[in-house]
DRENKE-271455 format. One record per residue (C-alpha): residue number from 1; residue in one letter; x, z, y. Coordinates in nm, 4 decimals. Layout:
BEGIN
ATOM  seza  lovo        px        pz        py
ATOM   NUM     A         X         Z         Y
...
# end
This chain:
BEGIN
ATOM  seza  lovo        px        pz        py
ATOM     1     X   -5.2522    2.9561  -14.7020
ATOM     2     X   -5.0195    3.1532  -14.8392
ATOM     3     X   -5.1411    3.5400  -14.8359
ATOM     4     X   -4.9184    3.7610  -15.0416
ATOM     5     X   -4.5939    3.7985  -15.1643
ATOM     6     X   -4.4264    4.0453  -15.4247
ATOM     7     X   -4.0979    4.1341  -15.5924
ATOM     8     X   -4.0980    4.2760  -15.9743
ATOM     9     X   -3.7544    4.3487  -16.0692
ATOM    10     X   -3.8078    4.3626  -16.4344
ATOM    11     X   -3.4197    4.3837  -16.5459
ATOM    12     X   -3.1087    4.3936  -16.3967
ATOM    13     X   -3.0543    4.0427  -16.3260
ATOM    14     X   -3.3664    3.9012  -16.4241
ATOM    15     X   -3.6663    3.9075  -16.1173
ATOM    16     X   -4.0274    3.7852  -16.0692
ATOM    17     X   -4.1911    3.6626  -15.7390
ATOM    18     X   -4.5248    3.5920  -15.7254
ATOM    19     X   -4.6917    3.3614  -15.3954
ATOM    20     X   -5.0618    3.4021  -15.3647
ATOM    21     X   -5.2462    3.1326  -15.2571
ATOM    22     X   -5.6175    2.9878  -15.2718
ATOM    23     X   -5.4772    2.6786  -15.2011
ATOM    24     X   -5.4024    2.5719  -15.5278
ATOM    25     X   -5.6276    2.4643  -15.8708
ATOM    26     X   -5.3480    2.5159  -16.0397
ATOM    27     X   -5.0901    2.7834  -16.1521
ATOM    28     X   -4.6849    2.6656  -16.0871
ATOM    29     X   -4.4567    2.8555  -16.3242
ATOM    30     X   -4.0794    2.7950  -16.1851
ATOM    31     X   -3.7213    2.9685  -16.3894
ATOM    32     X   -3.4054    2.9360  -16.1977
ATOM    33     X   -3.1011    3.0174  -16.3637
ATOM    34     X   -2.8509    3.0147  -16.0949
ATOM    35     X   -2.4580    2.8975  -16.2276
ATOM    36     X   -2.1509    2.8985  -15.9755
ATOM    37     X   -2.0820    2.4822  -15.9253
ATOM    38     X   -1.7831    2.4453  -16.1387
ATOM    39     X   -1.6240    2.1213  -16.2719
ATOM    40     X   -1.6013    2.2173  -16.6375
ATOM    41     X   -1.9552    2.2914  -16.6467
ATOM    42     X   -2.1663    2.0942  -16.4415
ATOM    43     X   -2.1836    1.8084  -16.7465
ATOM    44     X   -2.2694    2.0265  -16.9810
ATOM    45     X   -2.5510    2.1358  -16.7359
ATOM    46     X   -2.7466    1.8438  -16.6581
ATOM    47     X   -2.7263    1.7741  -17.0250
ATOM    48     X   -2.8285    2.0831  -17.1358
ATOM    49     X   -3.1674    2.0993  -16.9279
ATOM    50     X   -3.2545    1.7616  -17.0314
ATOM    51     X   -3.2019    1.8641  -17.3982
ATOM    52     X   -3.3827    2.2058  -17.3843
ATOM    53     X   -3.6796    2.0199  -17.3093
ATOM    54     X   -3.6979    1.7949  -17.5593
ATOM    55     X   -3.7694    2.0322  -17.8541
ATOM    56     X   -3.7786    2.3962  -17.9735
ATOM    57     X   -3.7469    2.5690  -18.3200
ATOM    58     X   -4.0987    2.6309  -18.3385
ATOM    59     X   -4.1949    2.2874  -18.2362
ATOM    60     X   -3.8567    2.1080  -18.4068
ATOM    61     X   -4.0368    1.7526  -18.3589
ATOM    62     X   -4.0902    1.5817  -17.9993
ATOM    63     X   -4.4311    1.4840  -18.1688
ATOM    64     X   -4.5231    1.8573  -18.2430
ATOM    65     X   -4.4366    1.9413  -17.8840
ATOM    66     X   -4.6229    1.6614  -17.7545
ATOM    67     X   -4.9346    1.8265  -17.9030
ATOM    68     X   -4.8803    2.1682  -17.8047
ATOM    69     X   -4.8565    2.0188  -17.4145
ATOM    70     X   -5.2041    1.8487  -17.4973
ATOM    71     X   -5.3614    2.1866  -17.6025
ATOM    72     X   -5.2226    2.3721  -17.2691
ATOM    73     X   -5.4541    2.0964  -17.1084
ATOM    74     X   -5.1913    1.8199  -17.0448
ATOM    75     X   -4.9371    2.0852  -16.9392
ATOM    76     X   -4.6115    1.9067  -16.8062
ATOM    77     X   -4.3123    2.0610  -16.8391
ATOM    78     X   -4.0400    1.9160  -16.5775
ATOM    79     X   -3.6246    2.0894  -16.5659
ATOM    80     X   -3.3286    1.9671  -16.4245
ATOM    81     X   -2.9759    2.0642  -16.2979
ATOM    82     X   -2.9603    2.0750  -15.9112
ATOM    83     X   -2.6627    2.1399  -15.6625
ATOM    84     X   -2.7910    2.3551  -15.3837
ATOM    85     X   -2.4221    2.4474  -15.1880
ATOM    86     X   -2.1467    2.5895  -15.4169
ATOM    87     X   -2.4422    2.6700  -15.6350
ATOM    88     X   -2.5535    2.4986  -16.0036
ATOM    89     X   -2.8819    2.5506  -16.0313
ATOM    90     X   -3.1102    2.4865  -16.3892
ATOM    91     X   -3.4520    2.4968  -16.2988
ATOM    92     X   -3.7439    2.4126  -16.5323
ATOM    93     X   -4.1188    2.4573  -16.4367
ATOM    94     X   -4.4966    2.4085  -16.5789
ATOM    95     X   -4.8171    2.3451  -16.4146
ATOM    96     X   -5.1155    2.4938  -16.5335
ATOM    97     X   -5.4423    2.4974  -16.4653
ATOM    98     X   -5.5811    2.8398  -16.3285
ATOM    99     X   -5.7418    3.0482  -16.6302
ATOM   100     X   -6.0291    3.1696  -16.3513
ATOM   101     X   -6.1616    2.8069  -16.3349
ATOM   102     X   -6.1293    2.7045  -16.6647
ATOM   103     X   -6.2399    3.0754  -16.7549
ATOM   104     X   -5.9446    3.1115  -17.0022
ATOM   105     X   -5.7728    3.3981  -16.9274
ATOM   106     X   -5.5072    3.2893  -17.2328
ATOM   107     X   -5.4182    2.9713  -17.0999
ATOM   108     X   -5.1388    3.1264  -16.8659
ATOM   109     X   -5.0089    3.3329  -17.1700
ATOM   110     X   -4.9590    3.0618  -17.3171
ATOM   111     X   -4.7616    2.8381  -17.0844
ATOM   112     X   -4.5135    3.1412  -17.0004
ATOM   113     X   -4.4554    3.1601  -17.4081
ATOM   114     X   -4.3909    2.7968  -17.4431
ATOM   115     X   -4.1459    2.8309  -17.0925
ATOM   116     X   -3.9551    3.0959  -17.2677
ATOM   117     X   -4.0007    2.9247  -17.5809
ATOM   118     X   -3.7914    2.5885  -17.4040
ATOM   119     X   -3.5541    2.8111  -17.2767
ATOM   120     X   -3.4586    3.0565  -17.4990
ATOM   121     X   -3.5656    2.9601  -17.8432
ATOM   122     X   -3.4180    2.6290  -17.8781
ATOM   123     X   -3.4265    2.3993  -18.2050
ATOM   124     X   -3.0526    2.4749  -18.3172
ATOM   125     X   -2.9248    2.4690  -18.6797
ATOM   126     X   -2.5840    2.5496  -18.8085
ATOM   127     X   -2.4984    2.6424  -18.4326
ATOM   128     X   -2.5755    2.3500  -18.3262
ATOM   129     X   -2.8263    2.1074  -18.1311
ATOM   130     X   -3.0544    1.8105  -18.2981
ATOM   131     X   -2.7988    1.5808  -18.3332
ATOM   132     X   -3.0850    1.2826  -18.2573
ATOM   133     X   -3.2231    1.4139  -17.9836
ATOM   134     X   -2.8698    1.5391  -17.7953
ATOM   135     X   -2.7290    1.1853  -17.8679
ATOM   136     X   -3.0146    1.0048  -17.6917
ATOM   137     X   -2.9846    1.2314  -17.4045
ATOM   138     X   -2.6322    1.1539  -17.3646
ATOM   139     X   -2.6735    0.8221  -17.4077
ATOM   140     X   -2.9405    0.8123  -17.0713
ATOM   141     X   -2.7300    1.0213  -16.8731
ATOM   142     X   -2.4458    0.7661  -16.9239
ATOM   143     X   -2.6650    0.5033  -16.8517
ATOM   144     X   -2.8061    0.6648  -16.5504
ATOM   145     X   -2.4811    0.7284  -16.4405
ATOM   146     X   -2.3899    0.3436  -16.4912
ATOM   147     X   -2.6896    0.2588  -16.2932
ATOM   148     X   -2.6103    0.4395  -15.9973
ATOM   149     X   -2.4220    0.1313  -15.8273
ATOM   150     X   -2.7614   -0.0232  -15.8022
ATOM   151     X   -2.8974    0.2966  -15.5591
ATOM   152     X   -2.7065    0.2235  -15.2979
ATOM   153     X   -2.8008    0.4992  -15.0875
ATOM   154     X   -2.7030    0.7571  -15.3529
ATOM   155     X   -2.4128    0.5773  -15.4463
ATOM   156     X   -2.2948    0.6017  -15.0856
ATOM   157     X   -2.4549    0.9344  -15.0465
ATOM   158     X   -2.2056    1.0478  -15.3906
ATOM   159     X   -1.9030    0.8753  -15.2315
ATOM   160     X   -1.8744    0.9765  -14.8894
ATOM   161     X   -1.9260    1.3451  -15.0306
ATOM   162     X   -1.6030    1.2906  -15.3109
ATOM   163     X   -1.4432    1.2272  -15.0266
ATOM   164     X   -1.5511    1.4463  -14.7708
ATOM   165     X   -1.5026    1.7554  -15.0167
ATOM   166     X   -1.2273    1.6256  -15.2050
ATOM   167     X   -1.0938    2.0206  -15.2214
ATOM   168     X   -1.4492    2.1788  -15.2285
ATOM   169     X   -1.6934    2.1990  -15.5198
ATOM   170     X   -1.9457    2.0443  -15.3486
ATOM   171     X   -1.8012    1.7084  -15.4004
ATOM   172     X   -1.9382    1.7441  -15.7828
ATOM   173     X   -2.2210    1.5418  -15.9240
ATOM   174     X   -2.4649    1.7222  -16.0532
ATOM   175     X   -2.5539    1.4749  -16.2911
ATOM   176     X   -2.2315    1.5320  -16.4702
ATOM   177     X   -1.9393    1.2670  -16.5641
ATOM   178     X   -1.9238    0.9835  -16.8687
ATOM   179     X   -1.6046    1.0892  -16.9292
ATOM   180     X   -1.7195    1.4845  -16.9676
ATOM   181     X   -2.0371    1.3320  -17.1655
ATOM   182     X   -1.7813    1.1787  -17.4032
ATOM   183     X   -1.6109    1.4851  -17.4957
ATOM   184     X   -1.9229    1.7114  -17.5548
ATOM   185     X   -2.0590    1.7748  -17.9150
ATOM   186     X   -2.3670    1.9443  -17.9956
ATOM   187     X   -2.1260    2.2561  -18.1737
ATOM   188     X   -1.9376    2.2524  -17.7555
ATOM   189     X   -2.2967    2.2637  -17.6040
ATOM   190     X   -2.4861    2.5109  -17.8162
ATOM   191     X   -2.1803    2.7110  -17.7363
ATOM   192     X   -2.1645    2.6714  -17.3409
ATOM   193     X   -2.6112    2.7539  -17.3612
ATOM   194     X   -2.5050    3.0907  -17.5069
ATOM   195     X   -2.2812    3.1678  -17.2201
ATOM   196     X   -2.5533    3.0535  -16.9741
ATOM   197     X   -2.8149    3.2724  -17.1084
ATOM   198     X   -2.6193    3.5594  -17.1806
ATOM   199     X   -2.4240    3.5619  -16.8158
ATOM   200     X   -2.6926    3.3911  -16.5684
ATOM   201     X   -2.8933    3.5547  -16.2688
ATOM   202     X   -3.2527    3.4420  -16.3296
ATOM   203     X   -3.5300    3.4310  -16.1003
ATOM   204     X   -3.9329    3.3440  -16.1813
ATOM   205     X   -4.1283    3.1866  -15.9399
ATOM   206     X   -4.5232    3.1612  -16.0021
ATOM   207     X   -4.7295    2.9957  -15.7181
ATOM   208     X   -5.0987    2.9885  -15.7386
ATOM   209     X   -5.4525    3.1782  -15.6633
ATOM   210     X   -5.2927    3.4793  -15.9239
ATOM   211     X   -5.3933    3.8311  -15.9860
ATOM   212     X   -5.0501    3.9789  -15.9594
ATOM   213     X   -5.0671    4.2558  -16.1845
ATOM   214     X   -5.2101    4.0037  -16.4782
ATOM   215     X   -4.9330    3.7660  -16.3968
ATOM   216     X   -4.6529    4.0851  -16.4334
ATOM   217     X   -4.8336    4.1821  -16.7775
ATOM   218     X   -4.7443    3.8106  -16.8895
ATOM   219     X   -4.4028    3.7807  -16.7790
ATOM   220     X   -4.3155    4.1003  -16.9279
ATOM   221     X   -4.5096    4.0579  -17.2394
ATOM   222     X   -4.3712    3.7282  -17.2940
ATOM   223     X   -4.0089    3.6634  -17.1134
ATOM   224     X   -3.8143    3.8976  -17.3385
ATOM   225     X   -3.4901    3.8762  -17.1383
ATOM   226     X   -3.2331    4.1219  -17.0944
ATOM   227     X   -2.8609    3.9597  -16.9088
ATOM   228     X   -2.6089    4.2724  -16.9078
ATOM   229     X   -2.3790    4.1030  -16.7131
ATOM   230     X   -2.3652    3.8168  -16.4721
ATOM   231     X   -2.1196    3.5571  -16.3804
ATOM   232     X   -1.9380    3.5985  -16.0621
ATOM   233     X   -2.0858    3.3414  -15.7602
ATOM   234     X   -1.8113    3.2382  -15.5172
ATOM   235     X   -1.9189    3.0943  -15.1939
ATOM   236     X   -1.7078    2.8919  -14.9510
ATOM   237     X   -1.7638    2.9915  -14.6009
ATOM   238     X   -1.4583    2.8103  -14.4707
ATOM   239     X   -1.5623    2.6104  -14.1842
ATOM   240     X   -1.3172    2.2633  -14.1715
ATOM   241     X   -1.1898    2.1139  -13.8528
ATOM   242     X   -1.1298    1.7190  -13.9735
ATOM   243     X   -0.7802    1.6435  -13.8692
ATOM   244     X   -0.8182    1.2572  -13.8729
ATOM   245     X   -1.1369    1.0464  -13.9460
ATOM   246     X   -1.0955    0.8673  -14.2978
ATOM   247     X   -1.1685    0.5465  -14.3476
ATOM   248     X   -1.2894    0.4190  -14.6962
ATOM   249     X   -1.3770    0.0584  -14.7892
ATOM   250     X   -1.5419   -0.0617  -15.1120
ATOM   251     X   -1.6978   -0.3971  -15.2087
ATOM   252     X   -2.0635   -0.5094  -15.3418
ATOM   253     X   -2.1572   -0.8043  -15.4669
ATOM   254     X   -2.4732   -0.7725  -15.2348
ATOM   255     X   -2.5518   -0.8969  -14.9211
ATOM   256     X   -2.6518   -0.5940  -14.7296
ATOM   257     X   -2.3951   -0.3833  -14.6644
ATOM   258     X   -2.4280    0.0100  -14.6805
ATOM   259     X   -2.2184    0.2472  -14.3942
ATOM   260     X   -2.2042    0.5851  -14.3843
ATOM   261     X   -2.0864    0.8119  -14.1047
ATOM   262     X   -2.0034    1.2050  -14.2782
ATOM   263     X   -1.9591    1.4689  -13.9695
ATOM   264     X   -1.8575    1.8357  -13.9882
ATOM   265     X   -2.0625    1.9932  -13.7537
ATOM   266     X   -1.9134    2.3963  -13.8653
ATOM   267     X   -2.3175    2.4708  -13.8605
ATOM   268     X   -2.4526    2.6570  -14.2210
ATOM   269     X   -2.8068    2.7950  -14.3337
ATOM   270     X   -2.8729    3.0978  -14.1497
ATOM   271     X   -2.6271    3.0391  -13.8447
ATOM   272     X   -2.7656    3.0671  -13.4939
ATOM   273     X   -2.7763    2.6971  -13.4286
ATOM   274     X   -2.8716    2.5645  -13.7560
ATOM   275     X   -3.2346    2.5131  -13.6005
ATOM   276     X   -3.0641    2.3316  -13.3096
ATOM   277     X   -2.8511    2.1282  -13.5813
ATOM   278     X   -3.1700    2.0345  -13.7478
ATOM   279     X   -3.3275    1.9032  -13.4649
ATOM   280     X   -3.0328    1.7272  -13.3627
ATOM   281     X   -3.0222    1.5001  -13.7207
ATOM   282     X   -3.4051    1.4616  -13.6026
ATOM   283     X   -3.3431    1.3209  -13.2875
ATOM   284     X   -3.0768    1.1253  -13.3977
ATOM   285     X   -3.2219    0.9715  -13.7157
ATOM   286     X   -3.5399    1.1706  -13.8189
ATOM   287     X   -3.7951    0.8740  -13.8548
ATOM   288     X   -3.9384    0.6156  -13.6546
ATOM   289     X   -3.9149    0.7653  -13.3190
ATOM   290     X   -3.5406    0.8554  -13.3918
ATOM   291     X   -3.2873    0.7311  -13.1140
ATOM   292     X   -3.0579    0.5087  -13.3782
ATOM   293     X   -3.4025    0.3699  -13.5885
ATOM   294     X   -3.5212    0.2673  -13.1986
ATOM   295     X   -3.2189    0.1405  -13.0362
ATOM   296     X   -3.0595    0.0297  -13.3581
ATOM   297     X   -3.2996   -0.1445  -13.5744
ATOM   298     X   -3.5591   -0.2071  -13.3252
ATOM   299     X   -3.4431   -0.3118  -13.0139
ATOM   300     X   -3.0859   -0.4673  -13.1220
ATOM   301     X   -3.1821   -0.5539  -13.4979
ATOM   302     X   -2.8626   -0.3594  -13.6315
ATOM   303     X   -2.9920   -0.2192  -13.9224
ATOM   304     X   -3.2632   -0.2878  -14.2045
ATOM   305     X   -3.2461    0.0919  -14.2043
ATOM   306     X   -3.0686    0.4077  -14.0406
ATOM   307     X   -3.1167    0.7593  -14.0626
ATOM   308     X   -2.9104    1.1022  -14.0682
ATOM   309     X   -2.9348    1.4032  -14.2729
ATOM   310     X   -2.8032    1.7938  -14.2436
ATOM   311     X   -2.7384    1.9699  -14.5445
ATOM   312     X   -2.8957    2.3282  -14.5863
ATOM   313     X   -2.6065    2.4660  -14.7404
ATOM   314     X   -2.2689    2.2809  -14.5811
ATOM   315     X   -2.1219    2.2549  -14.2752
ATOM   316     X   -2.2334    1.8547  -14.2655
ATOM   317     X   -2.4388    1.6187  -14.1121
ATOM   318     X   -2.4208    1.2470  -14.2052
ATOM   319     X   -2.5503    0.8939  -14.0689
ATOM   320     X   -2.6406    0.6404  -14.2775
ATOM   321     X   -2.7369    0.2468  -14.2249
ATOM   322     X   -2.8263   -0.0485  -14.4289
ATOM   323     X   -2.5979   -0.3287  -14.2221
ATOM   324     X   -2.4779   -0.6698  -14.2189
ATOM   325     X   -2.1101   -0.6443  -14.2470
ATOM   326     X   -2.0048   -0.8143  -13.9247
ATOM   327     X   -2.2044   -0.5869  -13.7209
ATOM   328     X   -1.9837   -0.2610  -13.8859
ATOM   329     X   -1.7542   -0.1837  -13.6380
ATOM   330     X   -2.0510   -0.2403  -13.3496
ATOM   331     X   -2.3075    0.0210  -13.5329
ATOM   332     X   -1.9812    0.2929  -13.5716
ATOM   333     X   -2.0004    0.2463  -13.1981
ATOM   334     X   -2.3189    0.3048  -13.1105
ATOM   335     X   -2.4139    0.5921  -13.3024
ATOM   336     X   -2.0905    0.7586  -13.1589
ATOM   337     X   -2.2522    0.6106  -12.8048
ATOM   338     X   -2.5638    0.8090  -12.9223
ATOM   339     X   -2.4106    1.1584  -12.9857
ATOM   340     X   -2.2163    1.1396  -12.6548
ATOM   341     X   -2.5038    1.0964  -12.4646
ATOM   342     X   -2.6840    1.4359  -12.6152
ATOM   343     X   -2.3522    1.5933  -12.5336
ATOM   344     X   -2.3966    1.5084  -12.1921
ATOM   345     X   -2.7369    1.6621  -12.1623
ATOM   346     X   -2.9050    1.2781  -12.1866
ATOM   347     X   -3.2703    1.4409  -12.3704
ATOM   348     X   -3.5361    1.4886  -12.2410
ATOM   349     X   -3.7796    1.7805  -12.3148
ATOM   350     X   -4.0867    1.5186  -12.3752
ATOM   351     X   -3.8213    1.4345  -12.6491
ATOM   352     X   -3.7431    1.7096  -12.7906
ATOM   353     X   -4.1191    1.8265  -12.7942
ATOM   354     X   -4.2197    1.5292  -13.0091
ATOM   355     X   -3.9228    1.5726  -13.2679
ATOM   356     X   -4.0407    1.9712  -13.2989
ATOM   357     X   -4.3890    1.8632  -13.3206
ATOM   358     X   -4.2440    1.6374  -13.6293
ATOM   359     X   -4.0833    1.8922  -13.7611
ATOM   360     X   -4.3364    2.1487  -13.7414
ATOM   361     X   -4.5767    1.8616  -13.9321
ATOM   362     X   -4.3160    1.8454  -14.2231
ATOM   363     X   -4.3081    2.2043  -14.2931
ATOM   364     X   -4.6703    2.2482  -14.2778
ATOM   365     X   -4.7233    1.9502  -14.5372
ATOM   366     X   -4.4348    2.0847  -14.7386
ATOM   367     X   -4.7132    2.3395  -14.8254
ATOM   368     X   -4.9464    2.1144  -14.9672
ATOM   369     X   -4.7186    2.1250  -15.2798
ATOM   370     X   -4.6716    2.4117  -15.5205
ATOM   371     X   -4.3322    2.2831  -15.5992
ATOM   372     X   -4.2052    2.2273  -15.2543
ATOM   373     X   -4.2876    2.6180  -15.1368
ATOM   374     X   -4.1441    2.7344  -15.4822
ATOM   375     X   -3.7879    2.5415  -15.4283
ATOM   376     X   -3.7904    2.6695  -15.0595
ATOM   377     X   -3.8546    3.0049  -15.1600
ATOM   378     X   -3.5853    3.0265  -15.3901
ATOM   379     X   -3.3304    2.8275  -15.1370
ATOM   380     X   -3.4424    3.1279  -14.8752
ATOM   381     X   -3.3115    3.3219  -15.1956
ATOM   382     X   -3.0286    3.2194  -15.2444
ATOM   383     X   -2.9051    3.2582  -14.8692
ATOM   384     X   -3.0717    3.5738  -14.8381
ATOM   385     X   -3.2914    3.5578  -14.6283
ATOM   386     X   -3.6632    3.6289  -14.6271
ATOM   387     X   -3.9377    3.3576  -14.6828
ATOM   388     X   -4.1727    3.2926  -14.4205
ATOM   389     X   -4.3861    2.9858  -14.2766
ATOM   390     X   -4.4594    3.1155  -13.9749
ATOM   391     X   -4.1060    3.2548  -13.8561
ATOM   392     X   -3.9614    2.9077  -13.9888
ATOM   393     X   -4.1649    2.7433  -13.7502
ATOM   394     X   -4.0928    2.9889  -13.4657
ATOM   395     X   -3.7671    2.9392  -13.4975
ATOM   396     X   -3.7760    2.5476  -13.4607
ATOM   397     X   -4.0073    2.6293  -13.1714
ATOM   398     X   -3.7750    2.8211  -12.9707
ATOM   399     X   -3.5093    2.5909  -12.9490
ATOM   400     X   -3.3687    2.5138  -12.6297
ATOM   401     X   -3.2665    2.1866  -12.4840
ATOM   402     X   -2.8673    2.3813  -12.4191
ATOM   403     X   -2.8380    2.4948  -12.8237
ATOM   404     X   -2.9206    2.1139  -12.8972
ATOM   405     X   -2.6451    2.0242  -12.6784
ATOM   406     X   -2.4281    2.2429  -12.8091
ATOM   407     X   -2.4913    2.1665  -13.1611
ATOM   408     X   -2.3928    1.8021  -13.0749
ATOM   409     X   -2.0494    1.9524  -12.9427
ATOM   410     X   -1.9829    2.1090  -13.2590
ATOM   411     X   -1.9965    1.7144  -13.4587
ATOM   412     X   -1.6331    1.6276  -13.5543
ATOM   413     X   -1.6413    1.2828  -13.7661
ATOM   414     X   -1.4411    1.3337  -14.0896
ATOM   415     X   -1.5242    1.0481  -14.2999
ATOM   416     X   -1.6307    0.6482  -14.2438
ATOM   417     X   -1.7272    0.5370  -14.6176
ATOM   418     X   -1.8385    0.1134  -14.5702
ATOM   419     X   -1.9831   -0.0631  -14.9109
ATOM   420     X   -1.9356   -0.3877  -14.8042
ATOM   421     X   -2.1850   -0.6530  -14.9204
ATOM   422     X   -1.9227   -0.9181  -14.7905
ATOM   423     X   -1.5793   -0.9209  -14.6909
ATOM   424     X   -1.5147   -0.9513  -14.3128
ATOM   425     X   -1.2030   -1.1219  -14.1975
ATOM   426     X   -1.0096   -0.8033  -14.1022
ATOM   427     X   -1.0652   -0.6247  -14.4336
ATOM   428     X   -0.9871   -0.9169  -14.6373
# end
């Protein structure tokens, strides 16, 4: 249960938030340095927070780190680059356990000096990065770029959205390009981190059964940050109207074939029907009581798997199914056959009672996990709006049969992306 919450601005664009809650053994310490998604950057990003990680100047080796983890009882240390809208967001966190149980009031000192220590002292020489260590993380991100083929559902997931967005940001990969990866030195990099730190808005997130005022003493003793001037964070708000549905075909050497439906739906965080949206990608593919996991895979054995998703942060909603090839054209169908029916008021409020009742169960698991409320909190941030359980749930609550309906009026489809496992006749 989640029973406080407080703001500490402690400089101009650096802020603390602290979530009380009894809930937890355990402290979460989360930094978010929020970035505008641009294309010369965003490889340079997901390298960088794999690399900060890896070493500092006080512990140079990834041995001497190792052991400083072990003293901070086993303290894990996890960072990444993440899209969230037009946004690039770095995020690294820590778990620790809380000082009143092991009765070591030092032990969260210490994690927020090794945090800062990660992110702002890192193990640079001649203005530049270990050479060793930025190598071998270039060398994985290539290789996990490589791989990607083999996830099929990201792969799709990655296409259809380069080609939905081909003129937005949001078509970038946020784990960066081979060809950018091939260009970067560890002089380029070092270079692009001072920009970041010196021109970032950052925001600290600690989660846990914490005595506020102790925690504030901490951060301020220990996160020694001071940005004078931020970078400016365009949004786009422009809502697109697809003109014509595109169609794009690729081949696998598989035999299941991968399709993937992208609709504009004009529906963003924060706008009045973006419950009714939600609940709409529910009903349509939310799990096993979904209409298209039912009708599709069930009853007509369509699909070895179907579901839909709505982005928090775009106007976009797609549908996605594992498929034999042959049965493409008759899946496109009936998932078109689906919407039309909740446009013509075909749902049921038994329906729609069991898909809130779903939702309502996700959200108040979601809270079982110190991460999961610390990345909502800060995606509540970002949008501006406040964070709270309760009123998240009332607002999924309230929806009516009519704004469902009227969400489903808003779907135009803009993309049809098809990985086909094997050629069918008319493609050939």
């Amino acid at each position: 249960m989640i029973s406080k919450i407080q703001k500490v601005k402690l400089s101009s664009h650096l802020d603390l938030h602290l979530i009380k809650s009894d809930k937890f053994k355990t402290d979460l310490i989360s930094v978010y340095i929020k970035r505008p998604l641009r294309e010369f950057e965003v490889s340079q990003n997901a390298l960088l927070m794999k690399l900060l990680r890896r070493s500092t100047k006080k512990y140079p080796t990834f041995k001497e780190l190792a052991i400083k983890l072990e003293e901070l009882y086993g303290l894990v240390v996890v960072s990444e680059s993440s899209k969230m809208g037009d946004f690039n967001v770095l995020s690294m966190e820590a778990q620790v356990p809380n000082s009143k149980l092991l009765g070591n009031d030092d032990i969260f000192d210490e994690a927020v000096k090794l945090i800062f220590e990660l992110l702002f002292n890192p193990d640079v020489k001649n203005s530049k990065f270990n050479e060793e260590y930025f190598n071998k993380e270039v060398e994985n991100l290539i290789s996990d770029i490589e791989n990607l083929i083999h996830d099929k559902i990201g792969y799709t997931f990655y296409r259809i959205l380069e080609n939905m967005c081909s003129d937005e940001v949001y078509r970038l990969n946020e784990d960066g390009y081979i060809e950018d990866f091939k260009k970067i030195t560890p002089e380029s990099l070092y270079e692009h981190y001072l920009n970041i730190i010196n021109s970032s808005h950052i925001d600290i997130c600690v989660v846990g059964d914490i005595e506020f005022d102790k925690v504030v003493d901490s951060v301020k003793k220990n996160f020694n940050v001071d940005i004078k001037e931020c970078v400016d964070y365009p949004v786009d708000l422009q809502k697109r109207i697809p003109k014509e549905v595109k169609q794009i075909y690729e081949k696998d050497n598989t035999s299941q074939s991968q399709l993937i439906l992208g609709y504009r739906n004009g529906v963003r965080y924060g706008d009045k029907l973006h419950a009714a949206s939600a609940l709409l990608g529910d009903i349509l593919g939310g799990g096993a009581v979904s209409r298209l996991f039912v009708n599709l895979r069930e009853e007509q054995g369509l699909c070895y798997r179907v579901f839909s998703k709505v982005s928090n942060f775009k106007d976009i909603m797609v549908v996605m199914a594992s498929i034999d090839a042959k049965n493409k054209d008759k899946v496109v169908e009936l998932i078109e056959e689906e919407i039309q029916k909740i446009i013509q008021g075909d749902l049921t409020e038994l329906e729609i009672d069991r898909i809130k009742k779903q939702r309502i169960s996700g959200i108040d698991s979601s809270t079982d996990y110190q991460s999961t409320i610390s990345n909502y909190f800060y995606t509540k941030l970002l949008i501006g709006q406040e964070f709270n359980i309760e009123a998240t749930k009332q607002k999924y609550l309230s929806v009516t049969k009519e704004e469902i309906v009227e969400a489903a009026k808003l779907l135009k489809l803009d993309t049809v992306y098809f990985l086909s496992g094997e050629v069918s006749d008319e493609h050939k």
